[in-house]
C-alpha positions, 0 to 999 in steps of 0.5 A, spaced: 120 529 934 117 536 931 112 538 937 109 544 934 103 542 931 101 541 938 100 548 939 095 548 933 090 544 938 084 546 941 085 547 948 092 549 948 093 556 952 096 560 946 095 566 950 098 564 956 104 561 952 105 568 949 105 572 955 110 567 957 114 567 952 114 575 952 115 575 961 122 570 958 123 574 952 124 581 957 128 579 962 135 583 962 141 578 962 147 581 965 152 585 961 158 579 962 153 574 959 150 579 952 156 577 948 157 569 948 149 569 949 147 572 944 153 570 939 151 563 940 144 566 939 144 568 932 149 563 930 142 558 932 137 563 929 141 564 923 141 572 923 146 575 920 151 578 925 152 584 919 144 586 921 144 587 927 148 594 929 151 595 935 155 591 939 152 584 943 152 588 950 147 594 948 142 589 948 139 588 954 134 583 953 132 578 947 126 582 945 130 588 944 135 583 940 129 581 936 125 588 935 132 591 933 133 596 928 137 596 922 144 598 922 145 606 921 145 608 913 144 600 910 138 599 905 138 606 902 131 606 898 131 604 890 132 609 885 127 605 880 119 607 882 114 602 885 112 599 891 118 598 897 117 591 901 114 592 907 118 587 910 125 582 911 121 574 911 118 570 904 113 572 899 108 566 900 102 568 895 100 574 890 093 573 890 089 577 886 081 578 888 076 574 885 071 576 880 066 574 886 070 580 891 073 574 895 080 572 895 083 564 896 090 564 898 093 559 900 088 555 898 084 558 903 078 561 901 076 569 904 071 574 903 073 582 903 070 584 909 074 578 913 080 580 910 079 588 911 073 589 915 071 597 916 073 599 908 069 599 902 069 593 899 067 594 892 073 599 892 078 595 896 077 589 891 080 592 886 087 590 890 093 584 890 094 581 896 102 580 898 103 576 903 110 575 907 111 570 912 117 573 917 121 567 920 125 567 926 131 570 923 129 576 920 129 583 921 122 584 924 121 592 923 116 593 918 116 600 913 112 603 908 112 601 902 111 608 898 109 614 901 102 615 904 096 617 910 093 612 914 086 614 915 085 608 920 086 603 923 081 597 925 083 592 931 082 585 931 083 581 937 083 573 935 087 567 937 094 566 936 096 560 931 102 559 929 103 563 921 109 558 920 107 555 913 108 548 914 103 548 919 098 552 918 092 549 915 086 551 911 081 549 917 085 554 920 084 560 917 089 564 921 088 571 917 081 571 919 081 567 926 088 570 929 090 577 932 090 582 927 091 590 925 088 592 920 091 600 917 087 603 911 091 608 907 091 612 901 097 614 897 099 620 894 095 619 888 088 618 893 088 611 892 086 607 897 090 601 900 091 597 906 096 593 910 095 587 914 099 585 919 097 579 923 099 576 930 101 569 932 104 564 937 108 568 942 107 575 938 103 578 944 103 585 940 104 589 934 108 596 935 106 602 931 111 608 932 104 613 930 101 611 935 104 608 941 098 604 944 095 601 938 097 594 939 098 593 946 095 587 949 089 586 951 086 588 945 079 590 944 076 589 937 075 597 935 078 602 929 082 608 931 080 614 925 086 619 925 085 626 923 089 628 921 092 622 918 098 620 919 103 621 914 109 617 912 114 617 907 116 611 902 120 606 907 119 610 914 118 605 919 111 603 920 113 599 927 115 591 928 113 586 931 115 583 938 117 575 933 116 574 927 109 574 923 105 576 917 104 582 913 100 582 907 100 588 902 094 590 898 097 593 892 093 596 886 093 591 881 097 596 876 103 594 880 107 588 877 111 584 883 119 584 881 119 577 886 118 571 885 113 566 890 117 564 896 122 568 894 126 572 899 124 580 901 128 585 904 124 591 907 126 597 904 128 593 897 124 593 891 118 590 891 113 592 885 113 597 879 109 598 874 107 593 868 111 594 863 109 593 856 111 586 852 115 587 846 111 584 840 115 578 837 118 583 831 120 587 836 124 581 839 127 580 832 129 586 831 133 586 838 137 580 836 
């Protein structure tokens, strides 16, 4: 019997799970016992021994076999331009504003200002929302997906729902209602663009190596502004997630997506580029 739709339930401490399952997730495991445990551990989660760098006895505990970081000199970034994939997990959805200024992903209706509070609507409208769903198995570091400035950042505490996508459900409006963080940013070029990162069930907080006390527990709801900004190359780590989440990306629509919807995306990889003009049907002939 699956009982995680239990969690979905009203009345269900969501809070105090998640502090729980962090008290868990942070106890040290003597070094005899690293080896076989998390050995065992990665097999069950379906992590892949070649990511996780080091050896079985460097961690001491769960979350720091969960939070790692990836092994030194793997992913060296794409030589192709475009965007880079923010996060490992599953491209759910790739939606476009509506001619309203609204979005509906995932069959889930949401206005500007509930998805980027605290930016200029009419601006950030113009954006495509990419949303990555992060599964137990992935690498849960997230990145800079090209080389910006982070202007601000708006804090949103909610409920902890589960992101898991066979239980999420329209009612439930987990982009809007659960935990979120919110970073306003500008490219090189000076156009701006946001990403979102968005908590869940037994994601208690969410680390930023900017800034080391944005989202630490207990959230307020607020905005940091940075001035200067902060500045990050093109797949610099952003931070990570303490389990796995969402990220969403909101990328100008110019860029086209080299992935498929729930298809895979890898950090630091290839995500979008720039649209590319289609050869006309002559130009198909004549190629053949």
């Amino acid at each position: 019997m699956d009982i995680r739709p239990l969690f979905t339930l009203p009345g269900i401490p969501r809070k105090t799970i998640t502090r729980l399952g962090g008290w868990v997730a942070r106890r040290r495991i003597p070094r005899s016992l690293r080896k076989p445990l998390w050995s065992w551990l990665t097999r069950r989660l379906g992590i892949d021994p070649a990511d996780v760098p080091g050896v079985w006895e460097d961690y001491p505990h769960f979350l720091a076999l969960f939070t790692r970081p990836l092994p030194p000199n793997s992913r060296p970034l794409p030589q192709e331009e475009g965007w880079l994939a923010p996060a490992d997990g599953r491209l759910l959805s790739i939606t476009p504003a509506t001619s309203e200024q609204s979005w509906v992903i995932k069959g889930t209706p949401y206005s500007t200002h509930e998805l980027l509070p605290g930016g200029d609507a009419q601006m950030l409208s113009d954006l495509v929302a990419y949303q990555i769903y992060l599964a137990p198995a992935n690498y849960h570091r997230y990145h800079a997906p090209c080389s910006l400035r982070i202007l601000r950042a708006v804090v949103e505490p909610g409920d902890l729902q589960p992101v898991d996508p066979q239980l999420v459900k329209r009612s439930m409006r987990v982009l809007q209602t659960n935990r979120r963080i919110l970073l306003h940013c500008l490219t090189e070029n000076e156009n701006p663009f946001a990403i979102l990162l968005v908590g869940a069930l037994n994601v208690g907080a969410m680390r930023f190596v900017f800034d080391e006390t944005l989202g630490v527990p207990p959230l307020t709801r607020g905005q940091r502004h940075y001035d200067p900004p902060h500045k990050l190359s093109a797949g610099e780590e952003l931070g990570w997630f303490e389990f796995g989440s969402t990220v969403i990306l909101f990328a100008p629509k110019e860029w086209e997506c080299v992935v498929e919807e729930n298809e895979p995306t890898r950090a630091r990889e290839l995500l979008l580029q720039k649209n590319l003009p289609k050869p006309s049907p002559k130009e198909v002939v004549k190629e053949w």
